[in-house]
N, C-alpha and C positions, 0 to 999 in steps of 0.2 A: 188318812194314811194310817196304817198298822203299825203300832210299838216296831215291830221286827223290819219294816221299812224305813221308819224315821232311824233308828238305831246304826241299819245299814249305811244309808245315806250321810250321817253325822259321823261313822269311822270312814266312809269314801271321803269327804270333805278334809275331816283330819288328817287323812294320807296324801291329801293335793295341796293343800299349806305345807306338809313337811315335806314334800317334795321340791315345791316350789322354793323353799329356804335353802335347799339344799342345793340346788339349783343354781341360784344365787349365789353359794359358795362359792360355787364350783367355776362360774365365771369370773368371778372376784379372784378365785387364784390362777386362772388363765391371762387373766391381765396382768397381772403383777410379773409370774415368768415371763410372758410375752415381753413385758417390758425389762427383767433381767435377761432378758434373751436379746435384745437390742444393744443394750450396755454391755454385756459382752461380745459381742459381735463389733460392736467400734472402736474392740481395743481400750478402752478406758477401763482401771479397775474399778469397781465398787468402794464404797465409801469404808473405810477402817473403822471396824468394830469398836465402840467403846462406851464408859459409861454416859447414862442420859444427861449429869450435867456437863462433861466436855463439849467445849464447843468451838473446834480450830477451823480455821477456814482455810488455811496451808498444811496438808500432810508432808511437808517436803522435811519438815523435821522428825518426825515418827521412828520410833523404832521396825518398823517393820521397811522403810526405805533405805533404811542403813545398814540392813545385813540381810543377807542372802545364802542360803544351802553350801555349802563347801561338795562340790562335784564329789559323789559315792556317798555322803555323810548318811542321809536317809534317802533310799529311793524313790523314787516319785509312785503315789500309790494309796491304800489306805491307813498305812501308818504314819506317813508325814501329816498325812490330811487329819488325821486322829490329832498330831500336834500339832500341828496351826488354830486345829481347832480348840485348845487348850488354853493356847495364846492367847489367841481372842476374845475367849469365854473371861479370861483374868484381865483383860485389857492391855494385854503386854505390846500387840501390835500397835494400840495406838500411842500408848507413852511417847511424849514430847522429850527429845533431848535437844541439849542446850551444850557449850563447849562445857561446864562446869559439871555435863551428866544428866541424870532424869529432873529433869522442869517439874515440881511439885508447888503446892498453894503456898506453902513457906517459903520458898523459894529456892 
């Protein structure tokens, strides 16, 4: 085989690996939506953003259960979406409150 054939062949092969990885991505996040596409569809929300060592097994005390939009406050849209997502990023939605206020490791 010719340098200029072997050379050929050795960038076709490198472009069907990176394809095939990429590929592979690419079903990997058809699943995953698929499956956020299911969990929204049965009405259950998603799990409340927070940090990796939180580990509540009841959101029913969460700050983001306890308060809700004041009808006009922000309208639904991508500015509210801009702050929830803000919330979340800082863990604000998932903060545990407790009758005495926010539930922290001291107590």
């Amino acid at each position: 085989m010719s340098t200029v054939a072997a050379a050929a062949s050795s960038r076709a092969r490198q472009r069907a690996k990176h394809y095939r990885h990429q590929a592979a991505a690419a079903r990997q996040a058809a699943a995953q939506a698929a499956k956020q596409a299911r969990l929204w569809g049965s009405g259950k929300l998603p799990t409340l953003p927070g940090p990796a060592w939180l580990q509540t097994a009841d959101e029913g005390d969460c700050f983001a259960v306890a308060v809700d939009w004041r009808p006009g406050a922000l309208p639904t849209g991508p500015g509210r979406n801009a702050v929830e997502a803000a919330m979340a990023a800082v863990s604000l939605l998932s903060a545990q409150l407790s009758p005495q206020g926010v539930a922290s490791d001291e107590g």
